[in-house]
N, C-alpha and C positions, 0 to 999 in steps of 0.2 A: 477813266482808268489811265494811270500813268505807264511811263516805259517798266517795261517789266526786270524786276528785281534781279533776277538768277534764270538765264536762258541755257538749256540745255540742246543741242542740235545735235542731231543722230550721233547719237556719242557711240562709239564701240571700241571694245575690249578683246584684244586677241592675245590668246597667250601658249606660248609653244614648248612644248616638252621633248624633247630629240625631234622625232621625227614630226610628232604630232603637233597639231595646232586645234586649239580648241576656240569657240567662240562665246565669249563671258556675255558681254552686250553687243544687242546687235540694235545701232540705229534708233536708240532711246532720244525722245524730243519731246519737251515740255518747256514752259515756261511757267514762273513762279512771281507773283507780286509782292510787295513791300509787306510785312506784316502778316504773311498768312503761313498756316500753322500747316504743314504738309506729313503725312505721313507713307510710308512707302511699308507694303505688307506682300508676303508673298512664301512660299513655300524654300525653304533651303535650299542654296544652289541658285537663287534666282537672278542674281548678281544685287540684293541691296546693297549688300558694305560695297563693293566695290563700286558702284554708281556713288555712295554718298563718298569716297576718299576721290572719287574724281571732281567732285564738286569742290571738295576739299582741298585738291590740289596734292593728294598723298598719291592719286592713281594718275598714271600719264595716259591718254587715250591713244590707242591705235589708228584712228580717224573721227573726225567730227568735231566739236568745239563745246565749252563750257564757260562764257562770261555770267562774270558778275557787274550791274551798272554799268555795262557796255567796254569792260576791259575783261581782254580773256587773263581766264584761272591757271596759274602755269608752276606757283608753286604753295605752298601752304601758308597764309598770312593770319596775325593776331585777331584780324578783323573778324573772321572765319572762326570759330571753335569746333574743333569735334569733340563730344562726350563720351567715351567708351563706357560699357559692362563694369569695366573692372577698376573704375573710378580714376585711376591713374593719380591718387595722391600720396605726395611724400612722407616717408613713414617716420622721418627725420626731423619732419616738423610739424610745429602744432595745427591746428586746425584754420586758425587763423593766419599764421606764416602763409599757410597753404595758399588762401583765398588772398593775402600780400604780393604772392610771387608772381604773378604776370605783372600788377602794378609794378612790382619793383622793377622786371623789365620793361617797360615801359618808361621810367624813369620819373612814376611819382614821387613826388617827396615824401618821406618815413607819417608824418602827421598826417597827411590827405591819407595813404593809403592804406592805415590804422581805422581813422574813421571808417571809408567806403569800406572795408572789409567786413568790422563790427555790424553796419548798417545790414551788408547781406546776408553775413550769418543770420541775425534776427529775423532778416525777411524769409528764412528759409525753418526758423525754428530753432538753431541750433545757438541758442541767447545763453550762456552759461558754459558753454562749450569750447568757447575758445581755445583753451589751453591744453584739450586735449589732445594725444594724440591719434591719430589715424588707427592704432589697437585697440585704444581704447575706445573706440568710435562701433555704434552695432553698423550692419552693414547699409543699413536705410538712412544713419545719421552720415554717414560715409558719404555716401551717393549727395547729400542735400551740400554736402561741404562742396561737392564738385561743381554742383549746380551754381553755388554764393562764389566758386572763384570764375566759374566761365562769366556770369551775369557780371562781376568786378569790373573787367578789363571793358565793357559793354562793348560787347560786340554787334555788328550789324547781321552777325546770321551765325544759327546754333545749330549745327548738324550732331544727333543726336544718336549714336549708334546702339540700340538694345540698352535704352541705358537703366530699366527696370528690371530686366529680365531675372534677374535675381531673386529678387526681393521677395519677401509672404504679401499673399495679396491686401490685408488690410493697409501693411505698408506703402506696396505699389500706388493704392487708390489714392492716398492721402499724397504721396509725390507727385500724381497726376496733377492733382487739384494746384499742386503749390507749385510746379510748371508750367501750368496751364495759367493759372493767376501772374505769375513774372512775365512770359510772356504777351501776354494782352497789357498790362499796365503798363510794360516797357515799349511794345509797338515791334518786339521780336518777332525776325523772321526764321521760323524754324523748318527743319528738315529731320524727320523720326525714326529711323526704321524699329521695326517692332513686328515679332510673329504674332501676337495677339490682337486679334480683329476688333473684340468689345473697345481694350485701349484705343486703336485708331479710329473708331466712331466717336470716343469720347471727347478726343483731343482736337482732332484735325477738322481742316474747313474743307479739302481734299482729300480723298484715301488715292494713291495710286497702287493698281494692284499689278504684282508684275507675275510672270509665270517664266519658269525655267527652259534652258539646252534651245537656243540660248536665251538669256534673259531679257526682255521687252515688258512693253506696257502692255497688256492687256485688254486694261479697262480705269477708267478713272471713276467713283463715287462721289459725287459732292453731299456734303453732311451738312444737317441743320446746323445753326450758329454754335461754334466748338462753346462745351462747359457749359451751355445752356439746356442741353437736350440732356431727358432724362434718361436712367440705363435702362427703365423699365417702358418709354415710352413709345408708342405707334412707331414715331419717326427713329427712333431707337432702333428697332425692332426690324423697320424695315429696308433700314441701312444693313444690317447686318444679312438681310437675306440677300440682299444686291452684290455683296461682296460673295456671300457662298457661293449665289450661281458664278459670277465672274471665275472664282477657283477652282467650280466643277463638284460643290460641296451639296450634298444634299439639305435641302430646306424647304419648309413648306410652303414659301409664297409662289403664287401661282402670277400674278401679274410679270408681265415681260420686262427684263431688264432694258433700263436707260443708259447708257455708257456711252462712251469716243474713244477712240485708239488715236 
């Protein structure tokens, strides 16, 4: 096992309102390898967005540290992606422009970043779509446009904030599979947050489950090989009762939970 990808060291979040001072994270530490699929799951309020925008570089830490490849995180870089909810695409240009615009900052040439663009629309489904607009786009075709411009600029790590949460689940499932698929064929190291526990069984090679006031780790799950494992299967199944108990959720496995803090 090489150095690790994205190190997290008691990271914490204070944040003060007149008089008061609250505690967002308290002394979150993990570390994260090249290529693995991570998902962060936990009850609102538990500080995920704000742990993933410090990873990100959107959130400044009160104390502790945040490198990536051995340089600290200090402000938000191309390399990095975050994916919001709410897609964050231009409504001013087409579909494709869309999945163009980080290339074009970047400084590809008009012909490279035509091709690479077409290439990820297709890989994402959306082959005929180009020219549409972000209106005319339903809200799952939306989402997959976001996914074909962050995958463009290839970045080395895709922090991924609720980014199904929307969606009808036949939808959702089918996004899964086609982010789940980009990332393993690309060698993507992802970072997820997501309230739905089935999603982070399905995707992740880790579940980190955090709990609120303030927000820490809990409990980590490690899940059978992400996209391999079935929704209906034993190891399914009993992923999912690991994270209940971890949350405090009632479930019927009786076997003792395996975890670390």
């Amino acid at each position: 096992m090489g150095e690790p990808h994205i190190v997290v060291d008691r990271a914490t979040v204070k944040r003060r309102r007149g008089k008061t001072e609250t505690l967002i994270l308290n002394e979150i530490s993990f570390t994260v390898e090249k290529g693995e699929f991570i998902c962060l799951i936990g009850a609102s309020g538990c500080g995920k967005t704000t742990l993933l925008n410090a990873i990100a570089g959107f959130e400044k830490l009160t104390s502790g540290r945040v490198e990536i490849d051995g340089r600290p995180v200090v402000k938000p870089r191309i390399e990095y992606l975050t994916i919001f909810q709410e897609y964050g695409l231009l409504p001013w240009l087409s579909a494709l422009k869309n999945v163009e615009f980080g290339l074009k900052k970047k400084g590809v040439s008009k012909k490279e970043r035509e091709a690479r663009a077409r290439k990820c629309l297709k890989d994402v489904g959306l082959e005929g779509f180009e020219e549409r607009f972000p209106a005319q786009l339903s809200g799952g075709q939306q989402q997959r446009a976001a996914i074909a411009r962050a995958f463009a600029v290839n970045p080395e790590i895709l922090l991924m904030d609720e980014p199904f949460g929307a969606l009808d689940p036949i939808t959702r499932m089918k996004l899964q599979d086609d982010a789940l698929a980009l990332a393993k064929s690309e060698k993507k190291t992802i970072l997820f947050v997501t309230h739905d526990i089935e999603e982070a069984i399905y995707l992740a090679d880790r579940i980190f489950v955090l709990e609120p006031n303030p927000g820490r780790i809990k409990g980590i799950v490690k899940t059978s090989k992400a996209g391999a494992i079935d929704r209906t299967s034993d190891d399914f199944i009993n992923a999912r009762n690991r994270v209940f108990e971890i949350l405090g959720l009632k479930t019927t496995q009786s076997d003792p939970i395996e975890y670390y803090i």
